[in-house]
C-alpha positions, 0 to 999 in steps of 0.5 A: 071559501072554507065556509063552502065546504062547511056547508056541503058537509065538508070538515075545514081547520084553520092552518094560517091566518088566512088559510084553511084545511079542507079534508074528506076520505079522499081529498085534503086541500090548502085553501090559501087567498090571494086576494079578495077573488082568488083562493089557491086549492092546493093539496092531494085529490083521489084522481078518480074523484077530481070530477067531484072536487070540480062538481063542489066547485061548480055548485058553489058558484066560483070560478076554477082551474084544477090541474092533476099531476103525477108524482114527478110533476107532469100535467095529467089532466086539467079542469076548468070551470 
């Protein structure tokens, strides 16, 4: 998936054996696989740019769940796609 986000312009490093950064100016997310079909984003979004995260998402072709929560752990919002 971090060759995705390459690919749409997106900066990505490596920080596990498996795991990859992704950063913009108002993203940076964990991309951790699970297994062959799932990746786990994980990380700190603009709330105000979640809808572009999902468009990305969208545009490459996989499926997704986003949840945004506020800093004590209450779901804001979520987006499935």
């Amino acid at each position: 998936m971090a060759e995705l986000f390459v690919g749409a312009g997106r900066r990505s490093d490596s920080s596990s054996w498996e795991g990859y950064e992704v950063q913009t100016r108002w993203c940076r997310v964990e991309l951790d696989p699970l297994d062959r079909a799932e990746t786990l984003l994980n990380g700190v979004v603009d709330p105000g740019r979640l809808d572009v995260l999902a468009s990305l998402l969208s545009r490459f072709e996989v499926g997704f769940v986003l949840e945004l929560s506020d800093e004590s752990g209450d779901l804001l919002r979520e987006i499935a796609g």
